[in-house]
N, C-alpha and C positions, 0 to 999 in steps of 0.2 A: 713722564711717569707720575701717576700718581698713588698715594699709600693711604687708605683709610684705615683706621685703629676704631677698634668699639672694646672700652672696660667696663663690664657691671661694676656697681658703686659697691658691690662685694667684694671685689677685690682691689678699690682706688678707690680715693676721695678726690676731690679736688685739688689739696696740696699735691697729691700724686702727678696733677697732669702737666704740672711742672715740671715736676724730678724728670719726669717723662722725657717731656720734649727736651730737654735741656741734654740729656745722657746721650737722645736719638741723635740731636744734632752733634754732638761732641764724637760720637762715634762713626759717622756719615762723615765728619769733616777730618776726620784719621785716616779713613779712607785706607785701613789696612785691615779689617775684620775684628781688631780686635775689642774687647768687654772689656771695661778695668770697673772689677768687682767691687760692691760696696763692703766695707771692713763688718758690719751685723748684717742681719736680715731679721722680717720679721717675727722669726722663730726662734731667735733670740732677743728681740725685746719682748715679746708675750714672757720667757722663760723668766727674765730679768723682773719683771711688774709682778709675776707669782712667786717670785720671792722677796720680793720687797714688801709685796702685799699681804702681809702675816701677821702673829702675834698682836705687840705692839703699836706698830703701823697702821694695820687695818681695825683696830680696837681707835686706834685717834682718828679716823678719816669717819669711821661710822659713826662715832659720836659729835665730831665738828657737825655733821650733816644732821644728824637729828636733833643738836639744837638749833640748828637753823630752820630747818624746817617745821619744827617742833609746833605744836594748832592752825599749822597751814590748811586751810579747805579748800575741798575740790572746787572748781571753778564752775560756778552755774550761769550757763547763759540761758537767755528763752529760746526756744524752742520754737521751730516754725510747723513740726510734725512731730508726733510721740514719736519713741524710741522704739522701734522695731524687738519683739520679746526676745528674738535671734538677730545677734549683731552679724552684721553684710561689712561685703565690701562695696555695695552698690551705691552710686554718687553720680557727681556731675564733672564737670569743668566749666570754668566761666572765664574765658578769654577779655582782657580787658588793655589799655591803652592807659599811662599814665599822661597825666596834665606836662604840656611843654613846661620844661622850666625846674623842673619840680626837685630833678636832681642837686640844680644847683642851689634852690631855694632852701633845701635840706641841708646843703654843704656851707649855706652863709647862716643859718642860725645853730649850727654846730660851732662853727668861728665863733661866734658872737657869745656865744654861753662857754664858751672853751671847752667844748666837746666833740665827741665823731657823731660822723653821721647815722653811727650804730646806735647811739645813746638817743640821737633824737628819734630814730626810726623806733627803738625800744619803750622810749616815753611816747609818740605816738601808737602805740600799739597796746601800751597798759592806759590810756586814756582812752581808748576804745573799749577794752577790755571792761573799766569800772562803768564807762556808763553804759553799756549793756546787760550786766551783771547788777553794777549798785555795791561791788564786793570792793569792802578800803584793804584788803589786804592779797596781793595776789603776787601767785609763786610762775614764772616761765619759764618753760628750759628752752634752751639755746645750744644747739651744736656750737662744737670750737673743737680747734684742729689736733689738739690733745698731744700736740706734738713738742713737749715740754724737754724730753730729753734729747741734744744737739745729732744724737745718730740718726734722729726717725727721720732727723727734716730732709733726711738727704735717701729715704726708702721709698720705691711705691709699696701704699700698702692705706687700709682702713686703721687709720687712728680717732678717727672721731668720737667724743664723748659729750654728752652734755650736761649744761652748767645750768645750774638751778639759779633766776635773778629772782628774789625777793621785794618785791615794791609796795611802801605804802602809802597807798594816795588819799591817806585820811584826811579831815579837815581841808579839802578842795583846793587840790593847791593848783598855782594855775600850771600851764602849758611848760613854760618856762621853768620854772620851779621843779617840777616834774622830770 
């Protein structure tokens, strides 16, 4: 036998395809039909986040963020065509093949600087970013799995939110530094 499962990322993220597989197997290996239901769902943590999300609360989260944000500029890169008067969704794809190695080359100067390989792929990425641009000040969001309260982690469901990193690569710092 085989079972193929297809989720649109509308209704699962990636955490999800965990919870997933994990409930599938636990429920296949009971091997008596039964579901042992999760204690939320997620129509009660959306309910739980709109009331949390109020007043007070939602008064400190808008203003953390807008001093953080606060004289951020939009990100200008050059341009290889103007800008169509009417924005499209028409594009490309460009299939490519990283360098052998490269994974772990990433994973040993993560080590070496006491960081993940998120922080060097991140500092590679705004080092890209400044010399394309010339911009010392630049804002990136980043999905992250927003799964901050201990019920979601155990839901499938879209919890994805993203986080704004703030990097300033004034005064050229190098690779490392960075």
């Amino acid at each position: 036998w085989a079972l193929g499962v297809g989720m649109h990322h509308i209704v699962s993220d990636v955490w999800s395809l965990g919870v997933f597989a994990r409930d599938l197997f636990a429920a296949y290996a009971a091997d008596d039909g039964r579901v042992v239901p999760t204690q939320v769902n997620c129509r009660d943590h959306a309910a739980w986040q709109r009331g949390w999300l109020q007043g007070d609360a939602l008064e400190q989260q808008v203003g953390y963020w807008r001093d953080q944000l606060r004289d951020a500029a939009p990100l200008e890169l050059p341009l290889d065509f103007p800008r169509p008067p009417v924005f499209t969704f028409r594009g490309a794809a460009l299939d490519m093949e990283l360098a052998p190695g490269l994974r772990e080359r990433v994973r040993d100067v993560a080590v070496q600087q006491g960081a993940t390989p998120f922080m060097v792929l991140l500092a590679a990425f705004n080092a890209l970013l400044h010399a394309w641009s010339r911009q010392d000040d630049l804002a990136v969001g980043v999905p992250i799995a927003g799964r901050g309260a201990p019920a979601t982690q155990e839901l499938v469901g879209v919890f994805i939110n993203t986080l704004v990193h703030r990097n300033d690569v004034s005064g050229d710092p190098s690779f490392r530094e960075l």
